[in-house]
N, C-alpha and C positions, 0 to 999 in steps of 0.2 A: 479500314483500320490500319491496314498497312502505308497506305499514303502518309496518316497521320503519325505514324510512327517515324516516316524517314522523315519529315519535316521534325519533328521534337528533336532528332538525333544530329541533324545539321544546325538547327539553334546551338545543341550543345556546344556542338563543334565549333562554331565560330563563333559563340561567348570565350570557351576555353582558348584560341588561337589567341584573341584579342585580349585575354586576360594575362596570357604567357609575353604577347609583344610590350600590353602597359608595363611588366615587371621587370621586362629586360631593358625597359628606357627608364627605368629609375620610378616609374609612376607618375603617374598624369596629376598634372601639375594645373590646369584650367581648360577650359573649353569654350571655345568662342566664335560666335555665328558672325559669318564674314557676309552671306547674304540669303536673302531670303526672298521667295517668289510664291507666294501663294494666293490661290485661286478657289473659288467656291468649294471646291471638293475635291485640292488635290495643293500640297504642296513640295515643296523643293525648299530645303536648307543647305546650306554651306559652311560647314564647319571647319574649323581649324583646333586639335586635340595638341596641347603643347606640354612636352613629356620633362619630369624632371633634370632630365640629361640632356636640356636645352635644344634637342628637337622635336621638328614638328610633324604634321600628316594633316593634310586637308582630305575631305572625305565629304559626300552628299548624302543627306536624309532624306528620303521620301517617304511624306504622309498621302492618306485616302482619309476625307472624311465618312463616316457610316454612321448611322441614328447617331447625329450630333454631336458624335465623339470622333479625336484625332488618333488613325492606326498606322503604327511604323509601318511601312512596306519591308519587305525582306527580297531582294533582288538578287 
């Protein structure tokens, strides 16, 4: 139980971090896949988050696919 506690408390955290950075760029403005590589049971995205205050942040997605559904990895 305790595992699953510190993982719950780092999602928090780094939904709250990233919700504090959209707010201080004016708010996110589109989000757009610059490339994409996926493979039977694992992908890689490439995003680019472009914030109201006319900058940007590229950042990587990774999925696992499991019983036939797509799971964000958290790295």
């Amino acid at each position: 139980m305790k595992k699953k506690t510190f993982v719950s408390d780092k999602i928090t955290q780094v939904v709250a971090e990233n919700a504090a950075k959209a707010k201080r760029m004016g708010g996110v403005k589109d989000i757009q896949i610059e490339e994409k590589t996926i493979n039977k049971d694992s992908a890689k995205i490439r995003v680019l988050v472009l914030f109201n205050n006319d900058n940007n942040q590229s950042s990587n997605v990774f999925l696992a696919k499991k019983d036939r559904k797509w799971l964000v990895l958290l790295k």
